[in-house]
N, C-alpha and C positions, 0 to 999 in steps of 0.2 A: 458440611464438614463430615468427613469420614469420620468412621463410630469405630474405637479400635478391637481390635478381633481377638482382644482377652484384656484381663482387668490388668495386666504388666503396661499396659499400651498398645500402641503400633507394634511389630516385629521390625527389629532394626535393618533388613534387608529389602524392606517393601520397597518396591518403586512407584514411579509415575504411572508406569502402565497399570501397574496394580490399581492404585490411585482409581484410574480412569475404568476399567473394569467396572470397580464395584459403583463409582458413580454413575454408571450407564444405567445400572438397576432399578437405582434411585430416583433422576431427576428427569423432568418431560425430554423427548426426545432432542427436541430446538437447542434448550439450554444445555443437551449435554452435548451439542454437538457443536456446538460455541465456543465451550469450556476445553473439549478433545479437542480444537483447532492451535484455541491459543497455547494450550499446554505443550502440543506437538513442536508449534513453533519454536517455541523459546525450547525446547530439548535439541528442533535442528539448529539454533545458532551455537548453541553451547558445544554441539559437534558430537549427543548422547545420544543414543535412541529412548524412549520415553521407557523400554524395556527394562534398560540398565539404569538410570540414574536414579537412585536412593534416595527414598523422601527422606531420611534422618540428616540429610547435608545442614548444619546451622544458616549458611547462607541461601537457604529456598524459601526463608521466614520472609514473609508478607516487606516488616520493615528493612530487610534486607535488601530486597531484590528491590526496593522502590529507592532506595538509595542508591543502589547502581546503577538501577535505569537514570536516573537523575545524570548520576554524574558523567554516567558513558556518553547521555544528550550535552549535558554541557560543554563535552571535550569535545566532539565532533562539532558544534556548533560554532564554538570560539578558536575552531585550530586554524594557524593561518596556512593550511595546506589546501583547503577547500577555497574550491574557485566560487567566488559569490557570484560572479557572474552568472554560474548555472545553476545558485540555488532558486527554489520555487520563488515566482513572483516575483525577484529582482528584475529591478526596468520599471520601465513605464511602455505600456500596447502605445504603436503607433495610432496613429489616428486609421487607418485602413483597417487594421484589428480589433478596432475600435467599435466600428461602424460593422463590421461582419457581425461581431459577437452581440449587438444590438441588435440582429435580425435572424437571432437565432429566435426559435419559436419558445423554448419553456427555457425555465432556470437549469433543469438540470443539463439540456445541451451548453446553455450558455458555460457552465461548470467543468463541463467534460471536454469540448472546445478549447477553453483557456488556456489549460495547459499547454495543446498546439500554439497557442496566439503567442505566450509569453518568448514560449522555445523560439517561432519564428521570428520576433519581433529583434530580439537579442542579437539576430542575427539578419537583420535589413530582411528576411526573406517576405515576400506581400503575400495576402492570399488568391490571389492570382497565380503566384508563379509554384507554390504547392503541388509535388505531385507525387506518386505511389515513392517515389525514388527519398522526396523530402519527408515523406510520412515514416518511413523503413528507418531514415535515419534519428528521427523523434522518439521512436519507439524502441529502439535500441537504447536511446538515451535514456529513456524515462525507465525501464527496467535498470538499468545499471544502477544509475540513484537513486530508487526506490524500491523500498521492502512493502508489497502490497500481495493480498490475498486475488488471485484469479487476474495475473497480469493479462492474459488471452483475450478474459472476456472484458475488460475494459478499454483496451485495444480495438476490438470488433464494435464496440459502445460506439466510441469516438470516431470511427472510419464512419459507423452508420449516421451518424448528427450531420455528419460533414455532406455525404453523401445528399440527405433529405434536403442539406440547406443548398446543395450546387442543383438538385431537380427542381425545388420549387422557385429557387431565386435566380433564374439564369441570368436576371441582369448583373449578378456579381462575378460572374465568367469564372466560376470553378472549376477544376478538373476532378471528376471523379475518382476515388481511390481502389 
């Protein structure tokens, strides 16, 4: 918790940035670099720079903002504008998707894999017929629905799991990406 910088309190113009400044001073480097990520974030959805928005906003309070995270997940979960079809995990893996992601070597490829598997399966595509072309179009998909940290490098994760499992397993006739 910031310690405020006279006995009136906070100065009612402080911002986030501020915020994050004086935290840096403060806390081991890891955690403050955790804290400046998510903080950043949630200032680029809001559309602020962490510069400009004002810690005195009543709605930056802890129960505030957990209520709206709440309800903004509930609106987008239950609107019937969203196609279920392309949320995570709807479907069932063909049996071919099946038996691929069984012969991934650890859990975390089997993990990173999946999301390929589900995306193709939704859509008849086998993992055979897979290729730089059907990978471009996943990954475009998966960035458009997904608000995730270092889209690139989980990108490159996934191309490499694939890759290791079409070198060691050629009897499953992959194409490389």
């Amino acid at each position: 918790m910031i310690k405020p910088t006279s006995s009136l309190g906070p100065r009612t113009r402080d911002t986030v940035g501020d915020a994050l400044r004086e935290l840096k001073e403060c806390l081991p480097r890891k955690r403050f670099m955790h804290l400046a990520y998510r903080a950043e974030w949630v200032c680029k959805l809001i559309g602020v720079s962490p510069a400009k928005l004002p810690l005195d906003i009543p709605e930056l309070r802890r129960k505030s903002l957990g209520k709206l995270v709440w309800a903004f997940c509930y609106v987008v979960e239950n609107s019937p504008l969203v196609d279920r079809e392309c949320s995570n995990r709807s479907g069932e893996l063909s049996l071919k998707w099946r038996e691929l992601l069984a012969k991934a070597q650890t859990a975390h490829a089997r993990g990173s894999l999946s999301r390929l598997a589900y995306y193709c399966s939704r859509r008849q595509i086998s993992p055979a017929d897979v290729d730089a072309q059907t990978f471009a179009a996943f990954v475009a998909y998966w960035r458009s629905t997904r608000l995730m940290q270092s889209p690139s490098f989980h990108d490159r994760i996934m191309a490499h799991f694939w890759n290791e499992l079409a070198t060691c397993r050629p009897d499953l006739e992959l194409k490389a990406l």
